[in-house]
C-alpha positions in Angstrom: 10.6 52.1 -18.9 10.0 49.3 -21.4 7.5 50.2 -24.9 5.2 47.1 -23.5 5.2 48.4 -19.8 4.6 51.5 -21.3 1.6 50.7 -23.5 0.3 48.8 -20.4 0.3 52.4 -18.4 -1.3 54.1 -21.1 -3.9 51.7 -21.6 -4.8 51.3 -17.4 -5.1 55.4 -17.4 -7.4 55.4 -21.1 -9.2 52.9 -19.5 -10.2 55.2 -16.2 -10.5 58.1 -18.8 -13.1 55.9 -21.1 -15.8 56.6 -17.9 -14.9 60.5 -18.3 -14.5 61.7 -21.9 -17.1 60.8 -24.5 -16.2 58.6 -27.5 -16.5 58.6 -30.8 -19.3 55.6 -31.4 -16.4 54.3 -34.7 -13.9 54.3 -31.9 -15.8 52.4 -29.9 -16.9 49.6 -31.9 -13.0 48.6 -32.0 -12.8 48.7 -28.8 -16.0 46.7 -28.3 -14.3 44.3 -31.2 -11.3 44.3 -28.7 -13.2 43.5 -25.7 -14.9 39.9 -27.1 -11.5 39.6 -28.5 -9.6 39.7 -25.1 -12.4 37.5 -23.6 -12.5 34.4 -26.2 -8.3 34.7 -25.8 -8.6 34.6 -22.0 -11.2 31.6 -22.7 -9.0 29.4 -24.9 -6.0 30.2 -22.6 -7.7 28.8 -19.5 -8.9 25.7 -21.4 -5.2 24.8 -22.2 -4.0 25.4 -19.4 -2.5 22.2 -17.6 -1.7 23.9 -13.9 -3.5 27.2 -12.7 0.2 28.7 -12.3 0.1 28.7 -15.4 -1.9 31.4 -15.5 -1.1 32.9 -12.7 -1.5 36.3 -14.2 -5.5 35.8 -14.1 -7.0 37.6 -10.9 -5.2 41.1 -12.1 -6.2 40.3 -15.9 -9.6 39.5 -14.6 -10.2 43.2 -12.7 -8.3 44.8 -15.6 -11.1 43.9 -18.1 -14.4 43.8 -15.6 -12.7 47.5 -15.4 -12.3 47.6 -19.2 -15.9 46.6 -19.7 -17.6 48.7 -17.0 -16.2 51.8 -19.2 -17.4 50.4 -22.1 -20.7 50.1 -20.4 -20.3 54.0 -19.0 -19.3 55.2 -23.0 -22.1 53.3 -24.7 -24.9 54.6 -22.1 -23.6 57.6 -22.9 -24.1 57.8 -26.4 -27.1 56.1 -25.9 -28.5 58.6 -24.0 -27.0 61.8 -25.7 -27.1 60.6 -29.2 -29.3 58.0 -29.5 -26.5 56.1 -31.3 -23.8 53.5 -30.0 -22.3 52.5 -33.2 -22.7 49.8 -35.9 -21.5 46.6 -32.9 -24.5 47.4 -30.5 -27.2 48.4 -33.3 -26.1 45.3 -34.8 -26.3 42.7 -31.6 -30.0 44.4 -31.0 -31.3 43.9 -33.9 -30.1 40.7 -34.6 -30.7 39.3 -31.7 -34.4 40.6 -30.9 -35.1 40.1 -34.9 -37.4 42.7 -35.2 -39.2 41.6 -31.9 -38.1 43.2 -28.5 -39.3 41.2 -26.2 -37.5 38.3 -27.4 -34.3 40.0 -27.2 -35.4 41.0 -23.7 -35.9 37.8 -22.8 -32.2 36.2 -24.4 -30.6 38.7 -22.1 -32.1 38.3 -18.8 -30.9 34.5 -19.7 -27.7 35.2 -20.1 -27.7 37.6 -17.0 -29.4 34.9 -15.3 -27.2 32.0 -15.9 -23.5 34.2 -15.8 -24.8 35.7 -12.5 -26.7 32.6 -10.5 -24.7 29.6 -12.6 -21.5 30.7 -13.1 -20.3 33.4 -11.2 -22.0 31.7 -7.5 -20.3 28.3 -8.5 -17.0 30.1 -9.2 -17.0 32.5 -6.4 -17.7 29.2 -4.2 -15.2 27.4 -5.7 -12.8 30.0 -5.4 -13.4 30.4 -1.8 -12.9 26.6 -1.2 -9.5 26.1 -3.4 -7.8 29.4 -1.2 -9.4 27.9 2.3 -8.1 24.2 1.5 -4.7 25.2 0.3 -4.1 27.7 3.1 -4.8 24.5 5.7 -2.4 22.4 3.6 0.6 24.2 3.2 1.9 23.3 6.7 1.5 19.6 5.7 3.1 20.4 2.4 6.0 22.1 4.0 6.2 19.4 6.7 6.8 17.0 3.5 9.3 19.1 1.7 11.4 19.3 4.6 11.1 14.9 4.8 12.1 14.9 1.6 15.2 16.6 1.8 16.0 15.5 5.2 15.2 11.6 3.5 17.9 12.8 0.7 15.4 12.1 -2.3 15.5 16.1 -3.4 18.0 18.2 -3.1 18.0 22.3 -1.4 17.4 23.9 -4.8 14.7 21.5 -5.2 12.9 22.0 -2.0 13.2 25.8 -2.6 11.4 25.7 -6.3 8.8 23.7 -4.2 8.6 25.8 -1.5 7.8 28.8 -4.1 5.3 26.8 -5.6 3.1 26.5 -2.3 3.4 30.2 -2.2 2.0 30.8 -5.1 -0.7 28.8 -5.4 -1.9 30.3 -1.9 -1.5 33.6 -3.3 -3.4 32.7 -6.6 -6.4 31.1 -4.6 -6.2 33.8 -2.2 -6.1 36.2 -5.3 -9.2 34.3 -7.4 -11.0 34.2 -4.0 -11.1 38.1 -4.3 -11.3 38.4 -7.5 -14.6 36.1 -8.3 -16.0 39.1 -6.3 -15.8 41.2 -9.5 -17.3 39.2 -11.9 -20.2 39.0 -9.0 -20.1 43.0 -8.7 -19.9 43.3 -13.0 -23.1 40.9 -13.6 -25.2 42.9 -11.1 -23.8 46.3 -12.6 -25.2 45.4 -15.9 -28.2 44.7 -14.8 -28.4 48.6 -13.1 -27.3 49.8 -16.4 -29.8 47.8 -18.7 -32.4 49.9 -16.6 -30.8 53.0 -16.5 -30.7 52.9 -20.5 -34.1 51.3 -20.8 -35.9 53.9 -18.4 -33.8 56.5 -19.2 -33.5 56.4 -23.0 -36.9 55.9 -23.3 -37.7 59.4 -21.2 -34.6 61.1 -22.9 -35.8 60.3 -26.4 -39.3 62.2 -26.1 -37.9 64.8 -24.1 -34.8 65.8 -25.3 -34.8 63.9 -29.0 -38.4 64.7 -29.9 -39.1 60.9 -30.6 -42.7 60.1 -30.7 -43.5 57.3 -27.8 -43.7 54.3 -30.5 -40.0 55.5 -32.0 -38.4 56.6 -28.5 -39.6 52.9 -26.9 -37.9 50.7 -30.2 -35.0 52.5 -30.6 -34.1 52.7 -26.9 -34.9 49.0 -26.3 -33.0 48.1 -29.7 -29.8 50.0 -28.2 -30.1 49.0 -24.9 -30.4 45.1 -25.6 -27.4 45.5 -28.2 -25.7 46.8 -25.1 -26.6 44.7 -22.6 -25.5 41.4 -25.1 -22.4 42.9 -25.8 -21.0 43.4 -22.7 -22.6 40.1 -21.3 -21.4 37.9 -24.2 -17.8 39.3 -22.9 -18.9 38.8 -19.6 -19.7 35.4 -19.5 -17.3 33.9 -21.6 -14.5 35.2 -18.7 -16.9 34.2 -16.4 -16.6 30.6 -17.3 -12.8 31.0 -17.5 -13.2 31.8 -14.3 -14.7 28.8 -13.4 -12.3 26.4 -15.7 -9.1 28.0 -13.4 -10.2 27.6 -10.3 -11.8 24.1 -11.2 -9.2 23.1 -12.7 -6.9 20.6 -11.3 -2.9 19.5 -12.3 -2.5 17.0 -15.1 -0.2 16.2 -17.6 -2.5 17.4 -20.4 -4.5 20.8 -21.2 -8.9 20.6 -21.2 -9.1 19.0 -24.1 -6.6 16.2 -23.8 -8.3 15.6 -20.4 -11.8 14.8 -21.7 -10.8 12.7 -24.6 -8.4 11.0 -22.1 -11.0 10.5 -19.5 -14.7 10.8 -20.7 -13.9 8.0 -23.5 -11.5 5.7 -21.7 -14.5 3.5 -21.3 -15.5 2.9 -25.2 -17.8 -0.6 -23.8 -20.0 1.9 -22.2 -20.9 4.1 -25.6 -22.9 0.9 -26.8 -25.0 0.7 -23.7 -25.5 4.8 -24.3 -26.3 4.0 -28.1 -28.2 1.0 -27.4 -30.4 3.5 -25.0 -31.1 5.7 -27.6 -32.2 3.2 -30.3 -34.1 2.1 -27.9 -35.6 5.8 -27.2 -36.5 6.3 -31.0 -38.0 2.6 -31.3 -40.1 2.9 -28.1 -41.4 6.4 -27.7 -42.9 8.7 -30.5 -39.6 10.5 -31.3 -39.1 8.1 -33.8 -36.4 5.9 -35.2 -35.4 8.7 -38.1 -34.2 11.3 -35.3 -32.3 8.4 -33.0 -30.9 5.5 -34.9 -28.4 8.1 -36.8 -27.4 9.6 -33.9 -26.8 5.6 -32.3 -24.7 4.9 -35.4 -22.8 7.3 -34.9 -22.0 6.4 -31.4 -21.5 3.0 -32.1 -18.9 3.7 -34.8 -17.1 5.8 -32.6 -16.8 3.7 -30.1 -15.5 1.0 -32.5 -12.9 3.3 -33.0 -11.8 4.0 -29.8 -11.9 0.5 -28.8 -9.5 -0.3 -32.1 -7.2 2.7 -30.9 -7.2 1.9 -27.2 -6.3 -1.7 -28.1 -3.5 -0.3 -30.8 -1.9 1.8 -27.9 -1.9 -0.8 -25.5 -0.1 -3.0 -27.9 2.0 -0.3 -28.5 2.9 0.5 -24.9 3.9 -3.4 -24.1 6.5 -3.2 -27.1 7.6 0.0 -25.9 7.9 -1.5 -22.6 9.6 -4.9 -23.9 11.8 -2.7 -25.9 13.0 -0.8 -22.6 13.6 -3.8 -20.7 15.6 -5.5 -23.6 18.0 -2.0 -23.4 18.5 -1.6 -20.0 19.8 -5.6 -20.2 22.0 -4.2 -22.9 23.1 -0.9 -21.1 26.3 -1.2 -18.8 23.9 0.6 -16.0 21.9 -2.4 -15.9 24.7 -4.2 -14.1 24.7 -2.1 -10.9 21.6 -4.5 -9.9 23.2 -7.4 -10.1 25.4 -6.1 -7.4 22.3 -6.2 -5.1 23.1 -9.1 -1.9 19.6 -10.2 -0.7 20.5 -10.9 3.1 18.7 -14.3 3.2 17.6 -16.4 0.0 15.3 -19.6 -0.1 16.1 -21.6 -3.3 14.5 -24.7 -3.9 14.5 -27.6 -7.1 11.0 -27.6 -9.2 9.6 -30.6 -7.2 9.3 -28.4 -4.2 7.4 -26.0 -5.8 4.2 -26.9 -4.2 5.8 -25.8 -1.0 5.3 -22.1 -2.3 2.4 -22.1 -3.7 -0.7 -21.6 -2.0 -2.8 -22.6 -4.8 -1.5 -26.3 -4.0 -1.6 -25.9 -0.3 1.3 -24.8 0.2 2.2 -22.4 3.5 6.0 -21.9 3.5 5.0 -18.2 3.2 3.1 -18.2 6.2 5.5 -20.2 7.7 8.0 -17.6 7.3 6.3 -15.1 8.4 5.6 -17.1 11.7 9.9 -17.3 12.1 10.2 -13.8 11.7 7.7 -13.1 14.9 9.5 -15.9 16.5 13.0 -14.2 16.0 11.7 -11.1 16.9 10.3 -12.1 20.4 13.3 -14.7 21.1 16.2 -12.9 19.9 14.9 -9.0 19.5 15.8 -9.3 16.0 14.2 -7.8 13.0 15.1 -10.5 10.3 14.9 -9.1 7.0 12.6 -10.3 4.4 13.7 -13.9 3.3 13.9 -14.1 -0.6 12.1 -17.4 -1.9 12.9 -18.3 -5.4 12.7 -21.4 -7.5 16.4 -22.6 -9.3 16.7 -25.3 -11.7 19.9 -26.0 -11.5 19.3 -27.7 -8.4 18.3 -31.5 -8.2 13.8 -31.5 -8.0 13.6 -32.2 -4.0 16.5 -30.5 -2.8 16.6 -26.9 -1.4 20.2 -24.3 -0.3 20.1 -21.6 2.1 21.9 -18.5 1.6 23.0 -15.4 3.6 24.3 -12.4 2.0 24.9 -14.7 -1.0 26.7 -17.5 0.1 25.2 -21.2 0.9 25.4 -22.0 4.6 23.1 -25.0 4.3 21.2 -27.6 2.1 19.1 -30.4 2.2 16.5 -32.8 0.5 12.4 -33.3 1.1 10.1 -35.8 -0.2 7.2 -33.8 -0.2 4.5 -36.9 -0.1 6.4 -38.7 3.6 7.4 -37.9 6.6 10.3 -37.2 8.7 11.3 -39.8 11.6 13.2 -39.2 14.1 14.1 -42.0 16.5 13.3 -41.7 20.3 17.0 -43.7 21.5 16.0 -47.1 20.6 15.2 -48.4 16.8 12.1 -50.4 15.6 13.2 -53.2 12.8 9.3 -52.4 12.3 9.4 -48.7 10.8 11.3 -48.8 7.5 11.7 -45.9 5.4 14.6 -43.9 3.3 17.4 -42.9 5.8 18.6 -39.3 6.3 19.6 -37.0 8.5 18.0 -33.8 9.9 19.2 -30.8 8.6 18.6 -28.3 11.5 20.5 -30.8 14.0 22.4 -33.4 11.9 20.5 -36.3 13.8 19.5 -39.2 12.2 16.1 -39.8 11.0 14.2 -41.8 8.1 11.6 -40.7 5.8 8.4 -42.9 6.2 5.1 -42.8 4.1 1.7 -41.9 5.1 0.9 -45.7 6.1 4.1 -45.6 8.3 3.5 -42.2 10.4 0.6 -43.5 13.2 2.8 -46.5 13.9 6.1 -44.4 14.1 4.1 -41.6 16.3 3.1 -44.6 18.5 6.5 -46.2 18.9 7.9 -42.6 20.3 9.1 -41.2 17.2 9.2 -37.3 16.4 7.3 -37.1 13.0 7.6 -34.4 11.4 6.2 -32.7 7.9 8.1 -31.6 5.4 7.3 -28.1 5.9 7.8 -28.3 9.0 11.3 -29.6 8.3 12.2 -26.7 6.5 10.5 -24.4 8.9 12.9 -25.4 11.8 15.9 -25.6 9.6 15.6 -22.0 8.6 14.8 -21.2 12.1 17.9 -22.6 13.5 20.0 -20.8 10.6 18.8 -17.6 11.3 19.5 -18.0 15.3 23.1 -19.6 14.5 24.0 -16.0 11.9 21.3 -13.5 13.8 25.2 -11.3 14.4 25.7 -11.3 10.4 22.2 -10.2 9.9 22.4 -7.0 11.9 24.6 -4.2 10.0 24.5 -0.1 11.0 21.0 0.6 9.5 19.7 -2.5 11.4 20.7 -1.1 14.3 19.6 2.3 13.4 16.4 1.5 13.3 16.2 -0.5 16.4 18.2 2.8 17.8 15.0 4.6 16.5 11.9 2.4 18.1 13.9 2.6 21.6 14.0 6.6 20.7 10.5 6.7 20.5 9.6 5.8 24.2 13.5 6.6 25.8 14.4 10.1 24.0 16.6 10.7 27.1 18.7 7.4 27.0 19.1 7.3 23.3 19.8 11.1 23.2 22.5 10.9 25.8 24.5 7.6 24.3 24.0 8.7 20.8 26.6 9.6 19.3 28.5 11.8 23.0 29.2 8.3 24.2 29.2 5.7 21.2 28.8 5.4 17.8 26.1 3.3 16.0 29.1 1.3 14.5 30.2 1.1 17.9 26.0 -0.1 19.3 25.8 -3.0 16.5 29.1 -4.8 17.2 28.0 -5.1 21.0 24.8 -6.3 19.4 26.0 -8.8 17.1 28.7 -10.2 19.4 25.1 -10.7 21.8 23.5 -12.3 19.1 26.8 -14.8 18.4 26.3 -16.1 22.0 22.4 -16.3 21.7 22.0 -14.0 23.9 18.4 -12.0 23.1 18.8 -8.1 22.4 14.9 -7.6 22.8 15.8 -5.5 26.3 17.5 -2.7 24.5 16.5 -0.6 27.4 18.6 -2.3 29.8 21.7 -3.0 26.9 21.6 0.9 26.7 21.7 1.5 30.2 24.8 -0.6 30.6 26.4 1.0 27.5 25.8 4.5 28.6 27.3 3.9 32.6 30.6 2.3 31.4 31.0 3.7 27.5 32.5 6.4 29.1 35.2 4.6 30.1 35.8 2.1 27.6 35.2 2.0 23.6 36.6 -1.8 23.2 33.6 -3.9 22.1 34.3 -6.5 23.9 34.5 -5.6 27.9 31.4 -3.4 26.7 29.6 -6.6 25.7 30.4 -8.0 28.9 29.2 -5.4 30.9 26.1 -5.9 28.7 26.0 -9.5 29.5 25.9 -8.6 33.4 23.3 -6.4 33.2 21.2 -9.6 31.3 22.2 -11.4 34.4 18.2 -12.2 34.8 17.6 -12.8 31.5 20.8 -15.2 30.6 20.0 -16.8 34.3 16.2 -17.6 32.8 18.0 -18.8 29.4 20.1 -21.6 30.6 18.4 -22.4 33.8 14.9 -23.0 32.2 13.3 -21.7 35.2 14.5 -24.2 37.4 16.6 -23.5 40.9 19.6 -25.4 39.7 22.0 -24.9 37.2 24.4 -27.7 36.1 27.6 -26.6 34.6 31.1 -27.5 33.7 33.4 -25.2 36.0 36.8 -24.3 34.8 39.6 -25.4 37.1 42.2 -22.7 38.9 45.3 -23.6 36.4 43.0 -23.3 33.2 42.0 -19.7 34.9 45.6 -18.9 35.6 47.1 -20.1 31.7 44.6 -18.3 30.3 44.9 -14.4 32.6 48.8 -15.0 32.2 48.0 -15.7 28.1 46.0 -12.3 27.4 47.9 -9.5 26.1 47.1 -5.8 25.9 47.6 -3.5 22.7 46.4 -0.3 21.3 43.4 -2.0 19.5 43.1 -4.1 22.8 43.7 -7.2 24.4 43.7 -10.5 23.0 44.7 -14.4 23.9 47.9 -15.3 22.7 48.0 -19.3 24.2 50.4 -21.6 22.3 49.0 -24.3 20.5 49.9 -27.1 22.7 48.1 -25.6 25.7 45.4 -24.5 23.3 45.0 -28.4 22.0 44.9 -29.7 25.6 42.1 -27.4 26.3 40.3 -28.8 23.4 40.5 -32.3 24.6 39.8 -31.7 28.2 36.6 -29.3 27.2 35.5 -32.3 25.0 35.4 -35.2 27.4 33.4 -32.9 29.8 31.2 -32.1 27.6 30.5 -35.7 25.8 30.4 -36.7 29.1 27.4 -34.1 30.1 25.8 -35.0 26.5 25.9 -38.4 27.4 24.0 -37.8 30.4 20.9 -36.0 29.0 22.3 -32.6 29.7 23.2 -29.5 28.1 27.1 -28.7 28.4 27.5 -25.3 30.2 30.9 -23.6 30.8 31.3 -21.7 33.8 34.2 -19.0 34.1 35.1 -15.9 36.1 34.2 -13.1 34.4 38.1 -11.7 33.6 38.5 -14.9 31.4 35.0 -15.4 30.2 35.3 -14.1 26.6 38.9 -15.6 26.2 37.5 -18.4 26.5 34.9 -18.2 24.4 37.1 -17.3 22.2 38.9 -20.8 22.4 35.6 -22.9 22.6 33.4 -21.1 19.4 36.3 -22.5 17.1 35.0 -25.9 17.6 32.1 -26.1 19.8 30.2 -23.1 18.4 26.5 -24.3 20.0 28.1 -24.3 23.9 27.5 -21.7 25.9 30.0 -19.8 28.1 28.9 -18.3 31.0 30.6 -16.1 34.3 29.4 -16.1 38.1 28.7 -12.2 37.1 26.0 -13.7 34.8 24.2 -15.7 37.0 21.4 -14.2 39.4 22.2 -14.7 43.1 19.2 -17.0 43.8 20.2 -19.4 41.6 21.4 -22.8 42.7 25.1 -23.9 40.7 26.3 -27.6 40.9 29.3 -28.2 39.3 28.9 -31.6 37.8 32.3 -31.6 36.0 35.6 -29.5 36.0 38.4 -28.6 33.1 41.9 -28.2 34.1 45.2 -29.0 32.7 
């Protein structure tokens, strides 16, 4: 055994025998020295305390010296009693603190029994009892978090362990004050039964036993008993209120001290209403200036001060933060975010500013938020959040789209006109500045604010700038919706369908596919236009036939059968007939002979003669249909529906490809043109 965990034995068992074996009354006026000693130490140690685990040491310290004090209590009462003598400590606290008059020393030390036993020790006991009750009922919460955390990645095993501890022992702490505050309950009541045992009984023991006179038995005994009484108390209450500082003590970066300069005095503005109050108080009542407008000086100066040294730090603090920004700029770290790809950026010249900014009436931010809801209920798309920034290196009115970097369209505004588009026929009448519409590429002039009612009345299409932008962004996001939707995009939409389908998702993800294997059936969807908002159904087909097939492509059409409904709806616009462009039997035939099969699966491999002919006959149908006020529709059988695609998106991206497999049964098909070769 250790000299320390020795001494610590010894001094436990002298403490027990201190209640048995008289002592010595120079012995115990060290010990008495040693027992305020211990309690101002404990005091100052809670006060600097930053986190009550710091201390965590307190409930057994606390019952060590309530122990150490109650035989202290049991040695001087009996020297009291047997010798009429206590030592030079408790003659000394009696006398000085009754001054010759023992009723007022009395009276001192039911005060102090009065506010350690009904201020402090009932607050801390409550208090104590509240901090173990509330962290017991939160540390499945705080587990529950420690376990996100680590799952999430942002702490590491080792980590979650140290935290894990640290739960632990803060319940056992409370748990431990919560018992503990009992004893400095039990001690305060204790010396109260003693004060009357020494009063009552010294006062009988000194005529009896002593041969005092009554006069001499009632001072001295009163004298001894209030020296007693004051020197355990004084003990007493300062670990009393160290009591109450730990368990009302809550986590900061600072200890007491720090804390109440920090906090009581962020506020200097306030000091002159509180020194304003007491000039006032002096000036206005009969206290009198002379005892209140020192005193207001005083507060006023310091809270000059203050004010100068908050103002200094802030100063100090925007430097210090200016000087961190300028070194992370320098540091080669700082690089790694300009490697950051925003998936969709808004970048417009300074004389579209106003478009922006809401303080000039400008809703392009609303606007945006409006496509976003539109995406999501048209295409089942989350679009991610669209980056709007102002570049000067652009010309004032014009504006570039971006996705993942890279421009895929511009075009110009004139904020104060309008955008015309013709109805078929032009009007020599509506002049403006010709253009062309950047979500369509039709023509269309820009007109002023005198121009728009005539232009709306001639059958025009008028359109805001805002609005122009609106659609054009709108369209871009529907023509690239595939490139917007990587493996966490689709992990999340994996994760809202888990919330209501556990079974489905459980059973395709990952036995059956991948979520690599999910998003390229999704984007390839998204390419055609084809909405992935029923990912119910899209799962469904994925799980009956992933079993048999991993090739992202007959997966997708699969996919597109199940939509049969929905893709019917699409192109059919409700109506019972569908017009289309069929494709004749040699087309079908050149293209089945064409495909070929390999180990990453099968592909078209048509020469480019055949492959040019295609291209002409496709286009004449479908001028043809465009001519006509239709939409161009291809119709296939469903073995050579993506090959075909294949051949069309190369030039014709915006025409959809479609197989009888696709269509519902109750809709009406008129072929109103064919492609052969």
């Amino acid at each position: 055994m250790k000299a320390k965990d020795l001494t610590i034995l010894i001094g436990i068992i002298g403490i027990v025998l201190m209640m048995v074996i008289p002592i010595p009354p120079a012995l115990l006026d060290v010990l008495l020295i040693v027992n305020i000693s211990a309690a101002l130490m404990i005091l100052l140690i809670s006060m600097n305390t930053q986190d009550a685990l710091q201390f965590s040491i307190f409930p057994a310290l606390l019952l060590l010296t309530t122990l150490f004090r109650l035989a202290l209590n049991v040695s001087t009462t009996r020297n009291i009693l047997a010798e009429a003598h206590a030592g030079k400590v408790v003659e000394t606290f009696g006398n000085w603190v009754a001054g010759g008059q023992i009723a007022i020393g009395f009276v001192v030390f039911l005060i102090l029994v009065v506010v350690q036993f009904i201020v402090i020790t009932k607050g801390s006991e409550r208090v104590a009892e509240v901090a173990a009750r509330f962290t017991l009922d939160a540390m499945p919460g705080k587990q529950m978090s420690i376990d996100a955390d680590l799952n999430a990645g942002l702490i590491n095993e080792q980590q979650a362990k140290e935290r894990r501890q640290k739960i632990e022992r803060e319940a056992d702490f409370y748990g431990s004050m919560d018992g503990a505050s009992k004893f400095v309950k039990g001690d305060a009541i204790a010396s109260i039964i003693i004060l009357i045992i020494n009063l009552i009984g010294g006062f009988v023991i000194g005529m009896s036993v002593h041969g005092m006179s009554f006069s001499d038995s009632l001072h001295t005994f009163s004298v001894l008993t209030i020296g007693d009484g004051l020197v355990s108390q004084i003990p007493a209450l300062l670990i009393s209120t160290a009591t109450g500082l730990i368990v009302t003590r809550a986590a900061s970066d600072g200890n007491l001290a720090q804390d109440v300069t920090a906090q009581l005095f962020r506020y200097p503005k306030l000091l002159y209403i509180v020194a304003g109050t007491i000039a006032l108080l002096g000036i206005g009542t009969p206290i009198g200036p002379v005892a209140t407008l020192p005193f207001a000086a005083i507060i006023t100066f310091g809270a000059y001060r203050m004010q100068n040294s908050l103002a200094k730090e802030q100063q100090a603090q925007e430097m210090l933060v200016e000087e961190q920004e300028i070194e992370e700029v320098r540091s080669p770290e700082s690089v790694i975010s300009l490697l950051q790809v925003d998936p969709i950026e808004f970048e417009f010249g300074y004389g579209l500013i106003p478009l922006a900014d809401t303080q000039q009436g400008g809703d392009l931010l609303d606007r945006i938020i409006m496509i976003r809801r539109q995406c999501a209920l048209e295409l089942g798309l989350v679009v991610p959040v669209i980056r709007i920034r102002d570049n000067i290196q652009l010309k004032p009115n014009e504006y570039i789209i971006k996705i993942k970097g890279n421009t895929v369209a511009r075009g110009e505004l004139l904020l104060n006109h309008y955008l015309a588009m013709s109805p078929g026929f032009d009007d020599e009448s509506i002049i403006g500045i010709e253009t062309v519409e950047p979500a369509f590429g039709l023509p269309a002039i820009w007109i002023d604010e005198a121009t728009k009612e005539r232009a709306e009345l001639m059958g025009y299409t008028v359109v805001d700038p805002p609005s122009v932008v609106a659609t054009h962004l709108t369209e871009l996001i529907k023509r690239h919706a595939h490139e917007l939707i990587g493996r966490q995009e689709t992990k999340a939409l994996i994760d809202n369908v888990k919330d209501s389908y556990p079974a489905l998702v459980d059973e395709l993800i990952p036995s059956i596919l991948n979520i690599g294997d999910v998003q390229k059936v999704l984007a390839k969807l998204l390419r055609e236009k084809i909405s992935i908002r029923d990912m119910v159904t899209i799962f469904e087909s994925l799980a009956d036939h992933g079993p048999y097939t991993k090739d992202p492509d007959i997966l997708t059409e699969y996919v597109r059968q199940a939509l049969s409904r929905q893709i019917t709806q699409q192109y059919s616009h409700n109506g019972d007939t569908l017009r289309v462009i069929t494709v004749g039997p040699m087309l079908e035939k050149k293209i089945a002979e064409s495909v070929q099969s390999s180990d990453q699966g099968s592909y078209l491999a048509l020469d480019p003669v055949s492959t040019q002919t295609i291209y002409q006959k496709l286009n004449e149908q479908v001028n043809k249909q465009i001519q006509s006020g239709h939409q161009p529709i291809v119709l296939a059988s469903p073995t050579i529906r993506m090959y075909l695609r294949q051949i069309v998106e190369r030039t014709m991206q915006d025409i959809p490809v479609l197989s009888y497999s696709e269509l519902e049964p109750s809709i009406e098909v008129q072929s109103i043109g064919v492609v052969n070769l």
